[in-house]
C-alpha positions in Angstrom: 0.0 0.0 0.0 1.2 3.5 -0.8 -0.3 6.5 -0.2 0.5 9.6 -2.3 -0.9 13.1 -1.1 -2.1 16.3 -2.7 -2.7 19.4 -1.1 -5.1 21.6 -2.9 -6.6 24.9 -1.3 -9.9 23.2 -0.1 -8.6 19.7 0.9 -6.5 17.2 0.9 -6.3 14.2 -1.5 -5.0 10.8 -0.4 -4.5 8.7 -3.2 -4.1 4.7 -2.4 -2.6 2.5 -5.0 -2.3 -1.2 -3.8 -4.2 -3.2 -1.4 -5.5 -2.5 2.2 -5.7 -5.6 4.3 -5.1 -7.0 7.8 -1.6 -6.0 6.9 -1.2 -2.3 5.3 -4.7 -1.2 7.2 -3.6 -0.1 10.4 -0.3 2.5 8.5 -3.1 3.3 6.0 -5.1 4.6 8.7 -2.1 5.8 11.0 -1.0 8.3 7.3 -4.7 9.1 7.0 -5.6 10.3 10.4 -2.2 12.5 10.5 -3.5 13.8 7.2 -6.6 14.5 9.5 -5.4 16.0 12.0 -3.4 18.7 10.1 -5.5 21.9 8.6 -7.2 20.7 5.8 -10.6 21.2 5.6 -11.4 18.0 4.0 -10.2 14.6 3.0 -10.9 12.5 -0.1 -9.8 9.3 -0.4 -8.9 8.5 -4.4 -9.7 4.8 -4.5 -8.9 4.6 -8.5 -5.7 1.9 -7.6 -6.5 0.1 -4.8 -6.4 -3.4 -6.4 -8.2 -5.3 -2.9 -9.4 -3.9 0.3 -10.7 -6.6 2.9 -12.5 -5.8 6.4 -9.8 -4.6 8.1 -9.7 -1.8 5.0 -13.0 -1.1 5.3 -13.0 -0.5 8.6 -9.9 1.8 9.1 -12.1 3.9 5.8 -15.1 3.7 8.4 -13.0 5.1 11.3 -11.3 8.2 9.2 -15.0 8.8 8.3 -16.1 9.5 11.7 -12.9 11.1 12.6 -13.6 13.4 9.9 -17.2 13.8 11.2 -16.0 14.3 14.9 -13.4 17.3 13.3 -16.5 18.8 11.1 -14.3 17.8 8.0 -15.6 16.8 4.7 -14.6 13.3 3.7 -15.5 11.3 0.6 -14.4 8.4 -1.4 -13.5 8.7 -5.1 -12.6 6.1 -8.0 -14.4 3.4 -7.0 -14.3 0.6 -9.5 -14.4 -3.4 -10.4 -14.0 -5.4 -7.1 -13.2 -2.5 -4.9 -16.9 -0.6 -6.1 -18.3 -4.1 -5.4 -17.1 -4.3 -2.1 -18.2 -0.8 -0.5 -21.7 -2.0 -2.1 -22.0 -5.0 -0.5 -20.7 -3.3 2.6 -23.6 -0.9 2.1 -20.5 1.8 2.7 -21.6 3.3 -0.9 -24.8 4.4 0.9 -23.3 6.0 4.1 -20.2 8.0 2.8 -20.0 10.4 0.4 -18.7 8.6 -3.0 -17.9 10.8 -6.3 -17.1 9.7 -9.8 -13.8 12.1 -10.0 -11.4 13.7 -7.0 -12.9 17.1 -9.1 -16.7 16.4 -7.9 -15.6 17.1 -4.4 -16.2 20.5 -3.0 -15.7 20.4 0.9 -16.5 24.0 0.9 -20.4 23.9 -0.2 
C-alpha cells in the first residue's frame, strides 16, 4: 500500500494504489488520520488503484470517516471501480459515505 498526497486549497487528497488488508490497514489509517489532524478542511480518499481492500480496509475507511465527522471535516471516497466498487456495495459503505465519480466532484467548501 502507498499513499500519495495532494494538497489543494480546499482539501486534501490521499491517493491509495495497492491493497488495504489486515496488513497495510492499520499505516493506511495511522497516514490518514495524520493527514486529519493537520488543517485541511477536508479529505478525499482516491480509490482509483486500490487493487483489494478486505474488512480490516473497510473499517480503518469507516474510522477516518467518523474522525472526519467528529473534526466537522468533509470526507469522501473517489474512484471506486471493479472489485473494490463491489465491495463498498456489498458493505452498504456506498450508501453511508459520500462517493464521487472524480477527485474534481468534491467540494468540501459547499
Amino acid at each position: 500500500m502507498e499513499l500519495t498526497v495532494l494538497r489543494e486549497p480546499t482539501h486534501t487528497i490521499a491517493a491509495v494504489t495497492g491493497r488495504i488488508d489486515t496488513t497495510t490497514a492499520a499505516d493506511f489509517e495511522k497516514q490518514c488520520m495524520e493527514l486529519l489532524a493537520s488543517d485541511t478542511p477536508g479529505l478525499l480518499l482516491d480509490c482509483a488503484r486500490i487493487d483489494y481492500i478486505s474488512s480490516a480496509g473497510l473499517r480503518s475507511v469507516l474510522v477516518l470517516a467518523k474522525q472526519a465527522a467528529a473534526s466537522s471535516k468533509a470526507f469522501g471516497l473517489c474512484g471506486l471501480s471493479g472489485m473494490v466498487a463491489d465491495v463498498f456495495a456489498l458493505a452498504g459503505f456506498d450508501q453511508v459515505l459520500p462517493v464521487y465519480t472524480a477527485a474534481a466532484d468534491f467540494h468540501p467548501e459547499e
